[in-house]
Each structure stands twice: as C-alpha cells, then as structure tokens.
N, C-alpha and C positions, 0 to 999 in steps of 0.2 A: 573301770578301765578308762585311761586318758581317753578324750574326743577323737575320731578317725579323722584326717587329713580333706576337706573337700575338693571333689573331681572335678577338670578344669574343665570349660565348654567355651565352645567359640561363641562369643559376645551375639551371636544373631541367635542361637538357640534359647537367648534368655530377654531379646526385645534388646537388645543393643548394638550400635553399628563398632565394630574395627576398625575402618576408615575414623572416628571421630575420637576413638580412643589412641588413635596412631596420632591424628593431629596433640591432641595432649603431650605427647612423648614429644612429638615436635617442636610445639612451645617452651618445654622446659628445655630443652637442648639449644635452641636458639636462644630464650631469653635467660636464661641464667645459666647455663654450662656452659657454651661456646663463648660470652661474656664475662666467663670467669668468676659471676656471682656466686655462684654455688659448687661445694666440690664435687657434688655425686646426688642422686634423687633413686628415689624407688616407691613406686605408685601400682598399688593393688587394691582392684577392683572387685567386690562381690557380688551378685546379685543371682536372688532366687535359688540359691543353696551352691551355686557354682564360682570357684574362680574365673572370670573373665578376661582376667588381664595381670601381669603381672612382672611389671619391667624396671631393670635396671640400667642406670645410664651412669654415667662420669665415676670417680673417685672416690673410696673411702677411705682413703689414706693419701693425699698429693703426695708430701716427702717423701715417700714409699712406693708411689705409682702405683696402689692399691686398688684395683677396680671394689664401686659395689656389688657386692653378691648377691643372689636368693633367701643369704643366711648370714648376713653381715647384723651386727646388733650395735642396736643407736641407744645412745642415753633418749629415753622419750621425757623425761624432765616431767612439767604435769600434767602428762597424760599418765603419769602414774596414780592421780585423785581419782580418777575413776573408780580407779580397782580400790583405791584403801576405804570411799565413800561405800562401794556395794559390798565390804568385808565390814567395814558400821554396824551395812542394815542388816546382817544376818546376825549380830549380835541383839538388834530391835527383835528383829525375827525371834529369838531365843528367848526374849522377856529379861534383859538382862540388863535394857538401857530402856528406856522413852524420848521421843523426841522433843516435849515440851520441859523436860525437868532439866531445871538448871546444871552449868557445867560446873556451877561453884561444890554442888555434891559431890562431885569426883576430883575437885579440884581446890580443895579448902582455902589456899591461898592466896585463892581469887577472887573472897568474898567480897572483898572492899575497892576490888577495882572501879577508880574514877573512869571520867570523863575528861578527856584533855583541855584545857579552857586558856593555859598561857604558862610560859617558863620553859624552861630548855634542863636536859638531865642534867644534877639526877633531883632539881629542883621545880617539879611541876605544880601550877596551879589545876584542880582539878573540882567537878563536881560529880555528884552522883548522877547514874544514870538512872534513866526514867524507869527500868524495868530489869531484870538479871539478866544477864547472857544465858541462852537459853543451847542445850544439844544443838537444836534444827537451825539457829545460827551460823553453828560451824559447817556444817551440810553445805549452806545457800550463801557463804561468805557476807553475813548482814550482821557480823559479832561485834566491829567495832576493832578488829585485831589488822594486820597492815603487814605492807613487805618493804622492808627498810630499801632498796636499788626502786622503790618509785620518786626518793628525792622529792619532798615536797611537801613534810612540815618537820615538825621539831620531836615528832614519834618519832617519824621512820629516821630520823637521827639517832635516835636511843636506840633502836633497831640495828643499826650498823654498829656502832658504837661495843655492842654487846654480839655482835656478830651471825645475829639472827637471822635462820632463812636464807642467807646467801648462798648464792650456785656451789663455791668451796664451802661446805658443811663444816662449822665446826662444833667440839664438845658434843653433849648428849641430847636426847628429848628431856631426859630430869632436868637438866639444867636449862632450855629455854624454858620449861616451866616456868621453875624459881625466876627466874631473870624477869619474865613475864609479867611475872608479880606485882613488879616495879614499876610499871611500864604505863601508865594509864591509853584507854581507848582512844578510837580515832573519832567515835561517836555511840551513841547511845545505842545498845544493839535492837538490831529489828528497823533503827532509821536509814539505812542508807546501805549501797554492796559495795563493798572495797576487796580485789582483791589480795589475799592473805596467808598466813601461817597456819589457818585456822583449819586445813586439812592435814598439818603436820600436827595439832593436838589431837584429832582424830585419830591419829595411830600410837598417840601416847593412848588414851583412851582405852581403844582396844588392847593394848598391854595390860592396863592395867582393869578392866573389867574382865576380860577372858582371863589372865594368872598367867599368861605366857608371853614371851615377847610377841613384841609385833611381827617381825617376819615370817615368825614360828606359824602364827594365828594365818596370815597369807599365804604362805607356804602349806601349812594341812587343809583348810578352806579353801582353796582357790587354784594356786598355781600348781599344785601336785594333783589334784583330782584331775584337770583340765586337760594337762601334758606339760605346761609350759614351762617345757623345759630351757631354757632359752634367757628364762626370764628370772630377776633377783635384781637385790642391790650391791654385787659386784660380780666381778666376768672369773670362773676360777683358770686356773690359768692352760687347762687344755683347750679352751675357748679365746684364748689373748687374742690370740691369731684372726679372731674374727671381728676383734670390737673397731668401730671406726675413728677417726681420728674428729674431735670437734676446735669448727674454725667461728672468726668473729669477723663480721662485718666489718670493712675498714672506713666505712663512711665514704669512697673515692668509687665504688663499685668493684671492688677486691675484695678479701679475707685475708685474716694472720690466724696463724694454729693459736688454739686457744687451751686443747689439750692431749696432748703428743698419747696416742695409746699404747705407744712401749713404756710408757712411765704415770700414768693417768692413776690417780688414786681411785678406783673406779675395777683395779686388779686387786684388792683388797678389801675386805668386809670393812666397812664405817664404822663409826666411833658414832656417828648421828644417822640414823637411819628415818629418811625423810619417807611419809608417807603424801607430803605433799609435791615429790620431785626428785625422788632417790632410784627409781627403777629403770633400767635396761634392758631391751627388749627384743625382739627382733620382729616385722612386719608380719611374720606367720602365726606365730606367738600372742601378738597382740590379733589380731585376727580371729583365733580361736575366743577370745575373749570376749568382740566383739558379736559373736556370732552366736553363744550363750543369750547375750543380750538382744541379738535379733530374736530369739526363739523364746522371749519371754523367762531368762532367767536360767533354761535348761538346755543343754546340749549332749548327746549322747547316753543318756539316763545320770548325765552329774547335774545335778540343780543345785545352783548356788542360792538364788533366793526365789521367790513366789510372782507369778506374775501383777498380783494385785499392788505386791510393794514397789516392783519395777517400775507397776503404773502410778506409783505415788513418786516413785525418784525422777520419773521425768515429767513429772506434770509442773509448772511454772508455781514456787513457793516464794515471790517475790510480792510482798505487803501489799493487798490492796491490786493484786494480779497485776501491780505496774509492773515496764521491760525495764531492759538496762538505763536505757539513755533517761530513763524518771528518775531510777535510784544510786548510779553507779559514781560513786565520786572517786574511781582509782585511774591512775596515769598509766596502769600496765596494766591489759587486759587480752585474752584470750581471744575474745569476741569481737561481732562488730554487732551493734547494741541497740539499732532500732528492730524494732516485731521480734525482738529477743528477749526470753526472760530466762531464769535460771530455777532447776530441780535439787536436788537430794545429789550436789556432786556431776554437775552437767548442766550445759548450756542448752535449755532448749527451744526453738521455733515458735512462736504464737502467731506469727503474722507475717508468712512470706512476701508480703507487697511490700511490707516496710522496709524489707530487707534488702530488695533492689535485686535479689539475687534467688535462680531459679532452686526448687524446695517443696517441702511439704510440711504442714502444720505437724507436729508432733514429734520431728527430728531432732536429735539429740547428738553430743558434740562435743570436743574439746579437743587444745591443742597444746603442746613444748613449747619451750623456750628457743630450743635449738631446731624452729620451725618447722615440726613433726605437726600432724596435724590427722584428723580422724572424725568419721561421722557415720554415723546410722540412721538410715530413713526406713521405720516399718512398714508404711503407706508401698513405697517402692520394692521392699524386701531388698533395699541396696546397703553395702556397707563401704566406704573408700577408708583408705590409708597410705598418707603421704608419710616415708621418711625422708631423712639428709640431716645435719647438722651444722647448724649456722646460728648463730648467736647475734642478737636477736631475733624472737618471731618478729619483730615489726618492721625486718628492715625491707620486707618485700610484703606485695600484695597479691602471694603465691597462693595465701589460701580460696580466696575469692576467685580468683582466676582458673581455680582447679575446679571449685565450686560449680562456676558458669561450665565449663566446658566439658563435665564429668558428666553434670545433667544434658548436656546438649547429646552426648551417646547416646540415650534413651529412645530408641525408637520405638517400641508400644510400653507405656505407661498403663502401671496399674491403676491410676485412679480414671 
C-alpha cells in the first residue's frame, strides 16, 4: 500500500517555535518576493514524524497570476540524483552490480577512455588514466565525467558541442553514451569531485542491468510503491494545470520566464530521460521520499533499501575522507564545501564548525538548479524542503539563509 500522508502538529508539540518558522516566511516574502527575486516559494517542515509547517507564498505562474499551491509540481532538476543513486543501490542490493567493478564492463566503449592533457574536439591529446573508472565513481561524482554549462575547459566544450547534459535534454541516454566515448576525462577517476553527468549514466546503467527501461525500473521500485504520485519525468496532461512556470535570474534582481508551462516540453514524455535532472515533483511527493529515508530505508512496510546500505550512501566516500573544498574542482556546485563531504548520491555533513552553518554531523542533502533545495538531519529526526523555480541555484544565498533560520526553530533538540 502507498505510504499514509503524515498528521500535521503545531511546531511546539515537536520542540519547535511558530514564531521562528513564521519569521522564515517572513524573510522570504521580504527578501525575495516583495523584491521580485523570486516568483513563489513553498517551504515544508518535518520533524519527529509530523508536518510542522507548510506554506505557500508568491506565484507559480506570473503571466498567469498563478498562485503556489499545496500541490503545485516543480521541475526539482537534481534533486532527482537522489532517487536514481538509492534505485542503483537496490540493484547493489540484488547482486546485480558491485560498487568497485569497473563501468567499462557495462560500458564496452569506454574501455580506452583518456585523460584530457591538450587540443580542443574532436582532436584531443590525451593519456591514460591512473586506474579505470570504477561503479562507486559515478555514485560520489570522482569519475573524471563533467557538465558542459561549467564553461571552463576544452571538455565541457565537447560537452555543449554534442549537447550533453543540458537543462533542454536532447537525443537519448544511448547516444550520450556513444558520444561519451569520444570525449576524454576531466581527470583521472578517484582524483578529484567534479560535478557531472555521471548520475545520468547511472540510469543508463540501471536500464540496462535491470532489462527494463529506467523509468520503468523507478516507477515499480520507488515511485509506485511509495504513492508518488505526483512524481515522473513529464506532467500528463490532467496535471498541466498544476505544473509551475520556471524563470531565470536576470542578473538586475528580476527574472524572465525561462519556461512557459502551457508549452514546456516537460508535458510530454522525453526523448532523454535524465536520471541526473529529469524529474518533477511536487514538495509532498518529494517528502514522502524523504521520509523512507528518515526511517532508514523503510516507510509504511515499503522498503526500498536496507538500513546498513543507507548507512554506507550517506557515509562521506570521498578518497582519503577528504570534504569538497580538498577534492572539488567544479564551477557549479550544489554545495557549500568546507566540513562537507559527499556519499553514494548526497551531500553529506562531517564537520558542522567548518560549515559556519547550524547542523548535525551525519546530515544528508542536495539541491536543483532551479533553487529547490532539501535536507535530512536523523540526529534531529528533521526533514526541510524548499521549492520555487529560478535558474540558477547560485543566484541567491537562499539555501543557507533557510539553513540558519530553520535550525533556529528548534526549541529542544535532540542531541
């Protein structure tokens, strides 16, 4: 049976003030609603098996005067890695993959992939790398693979070029394969984290290790056990009516629509079905999900995976237990990368001092592009989830700001 809906309780029944979750609403409606930064926000709070809080403010649709809803559904961009990383491990789970065996076994094409050393496509100089791209690579983005919109070498040229990875999806996962091919690394895998593509061959992967397409394998695994219903990679169309419209930062502290939801290709099934940024969702939806993941894997008698693998996906698999800021050589990142290190598909906490920002060691994370954003603290039994859509996450410092003042409601902590 889908997961039951969790019963809401006023924030002081669970160790949280109202007054500090009302300032949050506050904040966002002054600094980016009433500033016109942002067109609409929806910020829900979980903690200790209850909703606490769960409000919507501004516009999912300006040209339309659109308010957000309860049940309005955002492109979450990748925070869709989540789900496709813990649909992986149940293939790990199954015996089906290993995490240390190379991806050229699944991946034939890929045996002789260089190293990128100088030349521009489709003539590179290259050498070999030190050791294969290995499964647990693509997991903890340390494969050497890159996302062409970081602008900043002569890859992620060949990246655009061939039109890989981009926000507008084009062609198939067959074909970034092949193209892939081509394409030499951004470094030796296992030396360094770049964010990548490398959870978009994750769901080529699981197609072709499980024999069924990838949505197929999300959809019976995951999104149909769970309930979530809500959630896919396109809106069918007795749902149009509720998908939101996504806008882009104008540099000036404005937005221009960036994609009209009466015409968004996004009302129809993909031609590319990204596992690294293809899914739409709605804040209840994604919550449900989360909250499997509070409970160690299981929600409602649906277990998706085992809590012992949960505690391997969020335990920090970065070389040498370095954070980001020792390995991270990517220009677009999710995170903010001191006392951060990264799991099996999630960002997670080592060291809340370094972070500057209030937390708990063993918190787990990730965020959109279109500045959606999502965390789970087990230490707190908390779960938060910001939607809205704005292009880029980095044009505000919304996540951190919800961060501080999300923890500041906590009025008795569990630790």
């Amino acid at each position: 049976m889908p997961a039951a809906q969790p019963i809401t309780a006023a924030p002081s029944a669970v160790g949280m003030s109202a007054a500090a979750l009302a300032r949050v609403d506050g904040h966002l409606k002054r600094r980016y609603l009433d500033s016109g930064r942002f067109p609409g926000t929806q910020l829900l709070v979980y903690r200790r098996g209850h909703i606490v809080h769960n409000a919507v403010q501004g516009l999912a649709d300006v040209e339309r005067q659109a308010p957000v809803k309860a049940n309005t559904i955002f492109r979450i961009y990748s925070m869709t890695k989540p789900l496709t990383s813990v649909a992986f491990m149940m293939l790990v789970e199954d015996g089906r993959v290993a995490l240390d065996e190379p991806v050229a076994k699944y991946i034939p094409e890929w045996s002789n992939l260089g190293v990128f050393l100088g030349g521009i496509a489709p003539t590179f100089l290259t050498r070999p790398p030190a050791r294969p791209m290995l499964i647990v690579d693509l997991l903890r983005h340390t494969s050497g693979l890159t996302y062409g919109f970081q602008n900043r070498s002569n890859v992620d040229a060949a990246y655009r070029e061939k039109k890989i990875g981009e926000f507008e999806l084009a062609g198939t996962l067959d074909a970034m394969i092949a193209d892939l091919a081509g394409i030499p690394l951004e470094f030796s895998p296992g030396e360094a984290w770049n964010y990548s593509v490398a959870t978009d061959v994750l769901g080529y992967l699981i197609g072709k290790i499980s024999g069924q397409p990838f949505e197929q394998f999300l959809h019976e695994r995951i999104l149909d056990p769970l309930g979530m219903t809500d959630t896919g990679f396109f809106v069918p169309p007795d749902k149009a009516h509720r998908l939101a419209a996504c806008y882009a930062a104008d540099g000036k502290g404005g937005f221009t629509l960036y994609d009209d939801p009466a015409k968004s290709s996004y009302l129809k099934p993909p031609g590319f079905v990204s596992g690294g940024g293809g899914l739409l969702s709605t804040s209840t939806d994604y919550l449900t999900f989360c909250r499997a993941l509070l409970n160690r894997g299981e929600l409602d008698g649906v277990r998706l995976i085992g809590p012992k693998t949960l505690a391997l996906m969020t335990s920090n698999h970065l070389p040498g237990g370095r954070d980001l800021t020792e390995m991270s050589t990517s220009m677009f990142s999710e995170a903010t990368n001191a006392g951060v290190g990264f799991g099996l598909g999630f960002a997670v906490t080592m060291d809340p001092a370094k972070t500057l920002l209030p937390g708990s060691r063993g918190e787990f994370y990730w965020g959109g592009a279109a500045s959606t954003a999502f965390w789970i603290d087990p230490a707190e039994q908390l779960i938060t989830i910001f939607m809205t859509q704005l292009l880029p996450s980095s044009a505000y410092p919304v996540r951190r700001e919800l961060r501080t003042m999300v923890y500041a409601a906590i009025s008795a902590s569990n630790l």
